[in-house]
ZADO-1210 file (C-alpha; in nm, 4 decimals, padded with zeros to 6 digits):
<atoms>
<atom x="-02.6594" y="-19.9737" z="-08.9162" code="UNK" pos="1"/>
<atom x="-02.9345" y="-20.1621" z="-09.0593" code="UNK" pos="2"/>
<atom x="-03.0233" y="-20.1706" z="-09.4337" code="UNK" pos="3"/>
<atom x="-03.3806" y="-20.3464" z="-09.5791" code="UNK" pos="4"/>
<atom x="-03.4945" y="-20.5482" z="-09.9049" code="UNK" pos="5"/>
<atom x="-03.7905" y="-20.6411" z="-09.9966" code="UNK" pos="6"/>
<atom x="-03.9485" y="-20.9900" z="-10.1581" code="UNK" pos="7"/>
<atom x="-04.2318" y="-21.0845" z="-10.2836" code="UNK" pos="8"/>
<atom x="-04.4093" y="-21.4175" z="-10.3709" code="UNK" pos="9"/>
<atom x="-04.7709" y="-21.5522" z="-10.3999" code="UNK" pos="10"/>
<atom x="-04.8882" y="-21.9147" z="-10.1689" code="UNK" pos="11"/>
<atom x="-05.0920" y="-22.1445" z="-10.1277" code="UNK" pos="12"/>
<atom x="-05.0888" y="-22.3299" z="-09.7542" code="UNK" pos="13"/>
<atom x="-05.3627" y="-22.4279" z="-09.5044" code="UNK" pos="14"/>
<atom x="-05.3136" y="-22.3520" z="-09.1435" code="UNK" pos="15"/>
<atom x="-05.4078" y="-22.6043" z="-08.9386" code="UNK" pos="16"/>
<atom x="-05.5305" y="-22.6042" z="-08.5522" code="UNK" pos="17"/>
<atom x="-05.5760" y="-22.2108" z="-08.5870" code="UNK" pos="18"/>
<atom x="-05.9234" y="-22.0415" z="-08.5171" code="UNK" pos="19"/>
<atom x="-06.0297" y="-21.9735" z="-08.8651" code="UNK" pos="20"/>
<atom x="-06.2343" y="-22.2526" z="-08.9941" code="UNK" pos="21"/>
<atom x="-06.1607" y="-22.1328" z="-09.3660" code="UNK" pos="22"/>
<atom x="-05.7954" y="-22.1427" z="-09.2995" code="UNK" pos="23"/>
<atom x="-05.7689" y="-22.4740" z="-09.1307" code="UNK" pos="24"/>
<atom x="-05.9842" y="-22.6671" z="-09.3510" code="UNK" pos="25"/>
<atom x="-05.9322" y="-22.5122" z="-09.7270" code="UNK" pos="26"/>
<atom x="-05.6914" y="-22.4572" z="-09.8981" code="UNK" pos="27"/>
<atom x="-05.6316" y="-22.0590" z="-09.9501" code="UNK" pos="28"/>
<atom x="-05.3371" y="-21.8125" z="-10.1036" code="UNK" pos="29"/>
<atom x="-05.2098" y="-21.5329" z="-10.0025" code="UNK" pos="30"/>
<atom x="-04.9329" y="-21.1792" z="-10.1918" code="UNK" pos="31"/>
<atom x="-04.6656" y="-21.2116" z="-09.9155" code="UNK" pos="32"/>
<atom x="-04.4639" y="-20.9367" z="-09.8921" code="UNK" pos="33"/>
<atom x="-04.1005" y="-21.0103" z="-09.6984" code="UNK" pos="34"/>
<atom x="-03.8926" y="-20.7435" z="-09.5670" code="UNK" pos="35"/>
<atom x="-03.5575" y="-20.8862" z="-09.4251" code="UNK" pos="36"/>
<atom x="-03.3598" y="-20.6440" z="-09.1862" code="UNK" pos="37"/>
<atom x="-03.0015" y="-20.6947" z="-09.2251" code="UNK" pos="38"/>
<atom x="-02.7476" y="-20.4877" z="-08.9665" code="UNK" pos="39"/>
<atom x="-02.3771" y="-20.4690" z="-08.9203" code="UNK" pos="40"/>
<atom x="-02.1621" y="-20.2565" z="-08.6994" code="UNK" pos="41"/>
<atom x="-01.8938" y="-20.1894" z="-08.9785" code="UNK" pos="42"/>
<atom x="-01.9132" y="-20.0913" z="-09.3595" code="UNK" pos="43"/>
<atom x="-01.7770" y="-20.2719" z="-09.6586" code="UNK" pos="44"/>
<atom x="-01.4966" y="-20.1315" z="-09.9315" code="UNK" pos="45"/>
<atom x="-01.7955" y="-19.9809" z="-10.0843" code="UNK" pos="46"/>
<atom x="-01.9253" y="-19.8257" z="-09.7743" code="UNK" pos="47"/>
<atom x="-02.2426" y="-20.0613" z="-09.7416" code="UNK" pos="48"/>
<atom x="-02.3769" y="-20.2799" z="-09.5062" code="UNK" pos="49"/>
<atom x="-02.3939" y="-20.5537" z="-09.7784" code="UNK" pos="50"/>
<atom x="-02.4588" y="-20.4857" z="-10.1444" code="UNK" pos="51"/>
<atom x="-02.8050" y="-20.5368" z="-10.2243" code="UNK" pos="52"/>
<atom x="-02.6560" y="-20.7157" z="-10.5363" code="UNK" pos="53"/>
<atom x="-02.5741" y="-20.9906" z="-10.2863" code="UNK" pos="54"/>
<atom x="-02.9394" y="-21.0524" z="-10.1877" code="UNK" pos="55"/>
<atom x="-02.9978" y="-21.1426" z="-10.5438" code="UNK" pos="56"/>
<atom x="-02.8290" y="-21.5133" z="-10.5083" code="UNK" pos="57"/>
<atom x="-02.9245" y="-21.7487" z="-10.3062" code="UNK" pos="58"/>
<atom x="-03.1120" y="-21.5847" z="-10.0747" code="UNK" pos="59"/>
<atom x="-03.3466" y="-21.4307" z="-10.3344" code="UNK" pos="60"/>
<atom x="-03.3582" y="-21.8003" z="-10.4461" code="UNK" pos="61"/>
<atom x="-03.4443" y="-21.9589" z="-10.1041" code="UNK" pos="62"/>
<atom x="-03.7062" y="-21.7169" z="-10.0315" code="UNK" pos="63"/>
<atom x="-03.8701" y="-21.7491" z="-10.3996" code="UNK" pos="64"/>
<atom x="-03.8588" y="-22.1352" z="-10.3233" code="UNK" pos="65"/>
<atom x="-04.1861" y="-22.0070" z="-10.1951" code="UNK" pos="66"/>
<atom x="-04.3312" y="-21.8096" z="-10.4942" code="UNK" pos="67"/>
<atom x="-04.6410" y="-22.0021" z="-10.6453" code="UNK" pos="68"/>
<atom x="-04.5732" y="-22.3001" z="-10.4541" code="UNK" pos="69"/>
<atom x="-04.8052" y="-22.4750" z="-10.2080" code="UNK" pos="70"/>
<atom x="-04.6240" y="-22.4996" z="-09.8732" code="UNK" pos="71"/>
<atom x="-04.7067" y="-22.8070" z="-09.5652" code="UNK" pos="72"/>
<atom x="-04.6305" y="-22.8592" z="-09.2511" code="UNK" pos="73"/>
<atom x="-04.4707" y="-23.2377" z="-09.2818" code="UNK" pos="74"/>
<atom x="-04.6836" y="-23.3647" z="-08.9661" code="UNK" pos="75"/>
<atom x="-04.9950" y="-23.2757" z="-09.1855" code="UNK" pos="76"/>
<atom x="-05.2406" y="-23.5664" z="-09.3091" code="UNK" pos="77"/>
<atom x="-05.0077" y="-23.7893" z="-09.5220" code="UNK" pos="78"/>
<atom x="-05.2910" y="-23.8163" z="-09.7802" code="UNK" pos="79"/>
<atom x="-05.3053" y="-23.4392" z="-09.8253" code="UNK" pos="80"/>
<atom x="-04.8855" y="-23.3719" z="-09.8404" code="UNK" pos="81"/>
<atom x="-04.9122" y="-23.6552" z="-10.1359" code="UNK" pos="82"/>
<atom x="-05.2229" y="-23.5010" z="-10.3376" code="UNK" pos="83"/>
<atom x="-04.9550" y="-23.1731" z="-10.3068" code="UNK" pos="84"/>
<atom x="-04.6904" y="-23.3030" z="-10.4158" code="UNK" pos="85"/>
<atom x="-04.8867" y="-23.5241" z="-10.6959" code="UNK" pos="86"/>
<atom x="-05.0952" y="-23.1988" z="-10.8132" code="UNK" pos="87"/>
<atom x="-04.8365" y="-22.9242" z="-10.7926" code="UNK" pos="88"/>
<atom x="-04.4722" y="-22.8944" z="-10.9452" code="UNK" pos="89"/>
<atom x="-04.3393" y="-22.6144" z="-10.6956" code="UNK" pos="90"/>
<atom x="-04.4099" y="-22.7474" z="-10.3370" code="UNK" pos="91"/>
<atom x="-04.2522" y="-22.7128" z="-09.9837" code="UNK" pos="92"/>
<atom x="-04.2312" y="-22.9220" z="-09.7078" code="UNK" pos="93"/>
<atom x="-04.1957" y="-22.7636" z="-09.3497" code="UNK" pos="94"/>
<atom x="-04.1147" y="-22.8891" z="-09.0061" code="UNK" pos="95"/>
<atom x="-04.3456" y="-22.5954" z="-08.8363" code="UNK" pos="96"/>
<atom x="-04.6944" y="-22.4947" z="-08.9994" code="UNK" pos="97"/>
<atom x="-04.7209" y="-22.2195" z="-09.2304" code="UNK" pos="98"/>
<atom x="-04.8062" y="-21.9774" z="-09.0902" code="UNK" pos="99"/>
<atom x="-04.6995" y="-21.5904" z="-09.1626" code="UNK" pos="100"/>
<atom x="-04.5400" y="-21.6748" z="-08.7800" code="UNK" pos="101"/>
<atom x="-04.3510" y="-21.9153" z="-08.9007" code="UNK" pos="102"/>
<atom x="-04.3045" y="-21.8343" z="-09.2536" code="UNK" pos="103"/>
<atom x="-04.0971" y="-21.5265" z="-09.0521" code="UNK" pos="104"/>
<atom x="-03.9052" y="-21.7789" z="-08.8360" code="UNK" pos="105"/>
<atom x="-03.8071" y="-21.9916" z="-09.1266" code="UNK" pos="106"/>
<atom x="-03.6380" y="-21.6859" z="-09.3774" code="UNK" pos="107"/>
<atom x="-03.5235" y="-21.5638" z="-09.0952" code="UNK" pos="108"/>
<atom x="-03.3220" y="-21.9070" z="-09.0357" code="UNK" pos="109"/>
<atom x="-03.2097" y="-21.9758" z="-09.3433" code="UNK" pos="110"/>
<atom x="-03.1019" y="-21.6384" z="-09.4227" code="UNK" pos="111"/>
<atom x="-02.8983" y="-21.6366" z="-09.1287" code="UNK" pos="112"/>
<atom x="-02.7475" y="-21.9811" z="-09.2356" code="UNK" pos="113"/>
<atom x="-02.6577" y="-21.8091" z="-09.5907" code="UNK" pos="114"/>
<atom x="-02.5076" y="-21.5765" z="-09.4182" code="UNK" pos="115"/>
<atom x="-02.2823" y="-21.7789" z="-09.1706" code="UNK" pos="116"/>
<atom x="-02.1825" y="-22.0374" z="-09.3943" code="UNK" pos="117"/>
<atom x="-02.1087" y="-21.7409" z="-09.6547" code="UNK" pos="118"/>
<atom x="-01.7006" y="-21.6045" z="-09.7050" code="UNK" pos="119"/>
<atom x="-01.7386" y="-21.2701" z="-09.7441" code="UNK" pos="120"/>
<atom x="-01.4976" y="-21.0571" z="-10.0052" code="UNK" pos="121"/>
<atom x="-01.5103" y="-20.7049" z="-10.0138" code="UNK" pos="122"/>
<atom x="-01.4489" y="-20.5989" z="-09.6522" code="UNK" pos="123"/>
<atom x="-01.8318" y="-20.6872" z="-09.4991" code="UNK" pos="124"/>
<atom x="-01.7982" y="-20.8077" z="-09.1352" code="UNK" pos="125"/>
<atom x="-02.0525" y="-20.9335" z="-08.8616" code="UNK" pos="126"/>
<atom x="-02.3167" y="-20.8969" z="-09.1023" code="UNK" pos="127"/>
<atom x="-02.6252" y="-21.0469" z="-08.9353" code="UNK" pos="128"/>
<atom x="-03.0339" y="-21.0602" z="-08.9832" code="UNK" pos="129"/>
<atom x="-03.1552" y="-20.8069" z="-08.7635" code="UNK" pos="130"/>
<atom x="-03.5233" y="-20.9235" z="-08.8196" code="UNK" pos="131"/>
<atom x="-03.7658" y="-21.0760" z="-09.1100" code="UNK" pos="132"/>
<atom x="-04.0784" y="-20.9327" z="-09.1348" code="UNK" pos="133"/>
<atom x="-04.3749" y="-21.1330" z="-09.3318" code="UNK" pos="134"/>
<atom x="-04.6783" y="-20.9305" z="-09.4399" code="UNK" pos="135"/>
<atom x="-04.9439" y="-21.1455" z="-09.5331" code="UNK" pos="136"/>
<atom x="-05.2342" y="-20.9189" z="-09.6125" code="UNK" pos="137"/>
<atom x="-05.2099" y="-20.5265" z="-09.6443" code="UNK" pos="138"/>
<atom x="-05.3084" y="-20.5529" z="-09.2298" code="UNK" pos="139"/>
<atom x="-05.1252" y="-20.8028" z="-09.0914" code="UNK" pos="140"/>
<atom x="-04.7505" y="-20.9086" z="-09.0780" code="UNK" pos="141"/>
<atom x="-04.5523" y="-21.0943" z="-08.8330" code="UNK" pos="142"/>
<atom x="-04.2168" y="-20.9730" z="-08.7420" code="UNK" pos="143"/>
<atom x="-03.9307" y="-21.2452" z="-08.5745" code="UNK" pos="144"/>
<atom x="-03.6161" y="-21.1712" z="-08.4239" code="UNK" pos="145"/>
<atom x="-03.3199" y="-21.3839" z="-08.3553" code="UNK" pos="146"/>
<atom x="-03.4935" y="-21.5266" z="-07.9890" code="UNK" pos="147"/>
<atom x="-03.7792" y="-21.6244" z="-08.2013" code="UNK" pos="148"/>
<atom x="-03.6148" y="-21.8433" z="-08.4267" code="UNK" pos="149"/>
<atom x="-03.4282" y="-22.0430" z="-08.0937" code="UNK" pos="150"/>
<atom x="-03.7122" y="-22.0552" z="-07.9324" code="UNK" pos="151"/>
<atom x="-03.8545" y="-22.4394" z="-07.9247" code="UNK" pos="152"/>
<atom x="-04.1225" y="-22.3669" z="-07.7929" code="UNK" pos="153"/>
<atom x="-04.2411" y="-22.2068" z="-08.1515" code="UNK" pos="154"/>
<atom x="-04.0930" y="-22.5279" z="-08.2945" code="UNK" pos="155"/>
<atom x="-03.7503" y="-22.6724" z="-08.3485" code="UNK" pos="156"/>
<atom x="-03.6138" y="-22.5082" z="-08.6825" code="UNK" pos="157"/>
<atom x="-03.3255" y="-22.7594" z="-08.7922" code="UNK" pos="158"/>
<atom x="-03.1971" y="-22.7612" z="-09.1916" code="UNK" pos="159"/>
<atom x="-03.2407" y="-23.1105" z="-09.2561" code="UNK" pos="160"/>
<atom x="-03.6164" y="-23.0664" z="-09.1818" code="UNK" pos="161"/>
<atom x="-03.6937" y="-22.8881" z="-09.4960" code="UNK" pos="162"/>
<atom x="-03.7841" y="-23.0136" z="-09.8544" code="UNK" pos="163"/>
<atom x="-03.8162" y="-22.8509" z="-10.1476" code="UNK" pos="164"/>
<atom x="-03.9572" y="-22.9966" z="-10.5041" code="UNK" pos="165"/>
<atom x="-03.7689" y="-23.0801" z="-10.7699" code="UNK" pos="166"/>
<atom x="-03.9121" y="-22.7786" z="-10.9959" code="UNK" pos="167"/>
<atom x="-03.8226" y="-22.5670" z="-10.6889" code="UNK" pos="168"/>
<atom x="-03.4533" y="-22.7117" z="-10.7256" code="UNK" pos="169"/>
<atom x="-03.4193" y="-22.6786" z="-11.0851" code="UNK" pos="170"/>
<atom x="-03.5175" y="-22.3019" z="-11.0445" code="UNK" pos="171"/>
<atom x="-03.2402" y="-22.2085" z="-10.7927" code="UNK" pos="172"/>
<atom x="-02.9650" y="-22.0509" z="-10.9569" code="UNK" pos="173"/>
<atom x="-02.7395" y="-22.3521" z="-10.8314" code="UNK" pos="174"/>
<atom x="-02.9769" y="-22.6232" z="-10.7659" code="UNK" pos="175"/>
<atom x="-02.7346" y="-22.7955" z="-10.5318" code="UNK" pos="176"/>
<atom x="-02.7701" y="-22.5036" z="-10.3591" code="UNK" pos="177"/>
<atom x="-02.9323" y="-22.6565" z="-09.9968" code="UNK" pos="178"/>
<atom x="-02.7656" y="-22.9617" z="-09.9999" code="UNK" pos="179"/>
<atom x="-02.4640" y="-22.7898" z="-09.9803" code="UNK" pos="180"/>
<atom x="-02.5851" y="-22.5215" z="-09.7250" code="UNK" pos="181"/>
<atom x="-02.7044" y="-22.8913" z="-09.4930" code="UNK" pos="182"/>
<atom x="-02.3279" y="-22.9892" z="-09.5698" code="UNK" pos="183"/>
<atom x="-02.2152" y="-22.6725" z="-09.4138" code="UNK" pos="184"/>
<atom x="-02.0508" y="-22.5813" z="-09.7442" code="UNK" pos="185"/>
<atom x="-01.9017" y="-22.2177" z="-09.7764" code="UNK" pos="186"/>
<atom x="-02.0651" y="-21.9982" z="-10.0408" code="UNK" pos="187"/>
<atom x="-01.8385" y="-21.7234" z="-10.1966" code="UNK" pos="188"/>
<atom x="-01.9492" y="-21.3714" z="-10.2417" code="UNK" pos="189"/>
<atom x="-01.7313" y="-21.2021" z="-10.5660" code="UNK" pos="190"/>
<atom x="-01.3926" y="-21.0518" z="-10.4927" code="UNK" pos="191"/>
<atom x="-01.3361" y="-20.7060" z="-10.5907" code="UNK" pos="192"/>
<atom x="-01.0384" y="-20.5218" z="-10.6654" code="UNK" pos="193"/>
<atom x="-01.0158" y="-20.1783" z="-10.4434" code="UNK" pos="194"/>
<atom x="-00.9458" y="-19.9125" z="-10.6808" code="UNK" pos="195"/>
<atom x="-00.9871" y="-19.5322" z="-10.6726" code="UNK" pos="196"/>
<atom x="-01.0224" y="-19.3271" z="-10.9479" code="UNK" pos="197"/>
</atoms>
């Protein structure tokens, strides 16, 4: 069974080496709209894939790392990635350009590392990401699955190779939150008590 959320968040990037001179040269922003696909092949106590509730955490907080940020690809111009991160607060640094491709690839990836490094609570079991889908106009999306995101070819996605700004940090609900998930730290969903009334 597969369930579906939906986030939202508004960026700034530049794509370089693509075909659109506007997008590889200027600066531009887009209202990205991210649908993540979760499945699992059992129900929790509560008879759900995974509570929605969950989502709210850190995953809501890793995805809104990108929400009215400006987001890099680290092998960018070095003079550009430092007029970022001198003239904006909320910033992100990635190891693949942003692109709505890859801007699928990387939720997708650290979704799926929430979710691995995660002890689950109430009875959810092999609860995976089935697929992350970025829209970033009302036309156009990209969708990745799980061969996407191993796929080297499309650029090596490792959790080391990320940075976020401080402001960024300070926003997350625990701001040692991706440290810890690099550390392979287990997160704890809540424990609930089975009762029937």
């Amino acid at each position: 069974m597969r369930i579906r959320k939906l986030f939202k968040f508004e960026n700034a990037h530049i794509v370089r080496n693509c075909s659109s001179d506007r997008c590889k040269r200027s600066i531009h922003g887009h209202s990205y709209q991210v649908e993540l696909i979760l499945e699992a092949h059992r129900l929790d106590h509560g008879q759900m894939v995974y509570d929605f509730g969950l989502l709210k955490g850190n995953i809501k907080d890793i995805i809104d790392s990108f929400d009215h940020a400006i987001t890099f690809w680290d092998k960018d111009d070095p003079s550009y990635i430092e007029a970022c991160k001198d003239f904006s607060a909320r910033w992100v640094s990635l190891p693949v350009s942003p692109s709505a491709e890859q801007f699928s690839r990387v939720i997708y990836f650290w979704v799926n590392e929430i979710l691995k490094q995660t002890q689950m609570q109430n009875g959810e079991a092999d609860v995976s990401v089935y697929s992350v889908i970025v829209h970033e106009t009302a036309t156009g999306y990209a969708q990745c699955f799980s061969d996407d995101v191993a796929n080297e070819q499309m650029g090596k996605l490792e959790l080391a190779d990320f940075e976020f700004s401080e402001q960024v940090r300070a926003e997350w609900s625990d701001p040692q939150m991706y440290d810890k998930l690099v550390r392979g730290e287990k997160f704890y969903n809540p424990q609930v008590s089975l009762q029937v009334k």
